[in-house]
N, C-alpha and C positions, 0 to 999 in steps of 0.2 A: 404521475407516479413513476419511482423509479425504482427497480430491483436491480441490488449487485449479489453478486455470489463469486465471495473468495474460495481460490484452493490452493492446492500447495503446500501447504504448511505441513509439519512434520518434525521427526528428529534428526539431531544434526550434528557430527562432533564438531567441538573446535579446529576453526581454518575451514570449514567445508562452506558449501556453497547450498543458495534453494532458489527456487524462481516462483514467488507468489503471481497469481493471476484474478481478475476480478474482472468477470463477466457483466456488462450491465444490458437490461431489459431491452432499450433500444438505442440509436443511434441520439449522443448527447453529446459529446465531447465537445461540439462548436461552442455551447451556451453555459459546459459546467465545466469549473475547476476539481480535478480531480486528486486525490489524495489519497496516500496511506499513513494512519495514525496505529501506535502499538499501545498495550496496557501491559505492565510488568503488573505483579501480586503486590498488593499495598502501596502502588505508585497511581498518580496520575496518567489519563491518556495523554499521550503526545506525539507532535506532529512529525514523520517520519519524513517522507517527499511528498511534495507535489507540483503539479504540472497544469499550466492552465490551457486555456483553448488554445490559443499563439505556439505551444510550442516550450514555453518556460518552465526550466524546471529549479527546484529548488529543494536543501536539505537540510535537514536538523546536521550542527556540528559531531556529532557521534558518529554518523555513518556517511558524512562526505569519502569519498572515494572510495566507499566498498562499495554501497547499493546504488542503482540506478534504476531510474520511475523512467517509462517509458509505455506508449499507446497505441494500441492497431484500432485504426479505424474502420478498416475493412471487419473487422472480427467484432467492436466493440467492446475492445477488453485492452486495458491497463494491466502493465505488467510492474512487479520490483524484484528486479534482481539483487540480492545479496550474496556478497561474497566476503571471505575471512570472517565468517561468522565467529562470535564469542560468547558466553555464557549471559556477557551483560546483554546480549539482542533477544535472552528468551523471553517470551510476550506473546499474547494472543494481538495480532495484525487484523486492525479495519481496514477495510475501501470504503473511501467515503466521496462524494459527489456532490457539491457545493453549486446551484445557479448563480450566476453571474448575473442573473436579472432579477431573481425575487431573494437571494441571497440564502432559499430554505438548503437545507441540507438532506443528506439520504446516508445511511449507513450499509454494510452489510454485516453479515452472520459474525464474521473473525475467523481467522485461523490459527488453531496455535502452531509455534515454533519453537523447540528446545534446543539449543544449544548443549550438551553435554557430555564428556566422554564414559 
């Protein structure tokens, strides 16, 4: 079993900056792909960044060059940093934790984000 717990999340004007964090239960990074997915109100979840065991990161076209997925292994906690936030990024934010061997998945709580002046 696996426990993440996001924080972070908060209000934000337009152009500012947040740094989501997502704590997991134990040391896993080696074996899970890790991710952040958002849900807008009446939209689809979808996939924000993610980062596999190696080190690869990867982004949804919407927030190439603002946000950046990135992991402390020592801590066990994935971070996303976003910057020049905009109204279109308000959305409650998962951490999500995908094995690379049994392919289950694990979510966490969300966070929300508001973008707004």
């Amino acid at each position: 079993q696996v426990q993440l717990v996001e924080s972070g999340g908060g209000l934000v004007q337009p152009g500012g900056s947040l740094r989501l964090s997502c704590a997991t239960s134990r040391s896993i990074f080696n074996i899970y792909l890790m991710g952040w997915y958002r849900q807008a109100p009446g939209k689809q979840r979808e996939l924000v960044a993610a980062i596999t065991p190696g080190g690869t990161t990867n982004y949804a076209d919407s927030v190439k060059g603002r946000f950046t997925i990135s992991k402390d292994n020592a801590k066990n906690t994935v971070y996303l940093q976003m910057n020049s936030l905009n109204p279109e990024d308000t959305a409650v934010y998962y951490c999500s934790a995908r094995s690379v061997i049994s392919n289950r998945i694990y979510w966490g709580q969300g966070t929300q984000v508001t973008v707004s002046s």
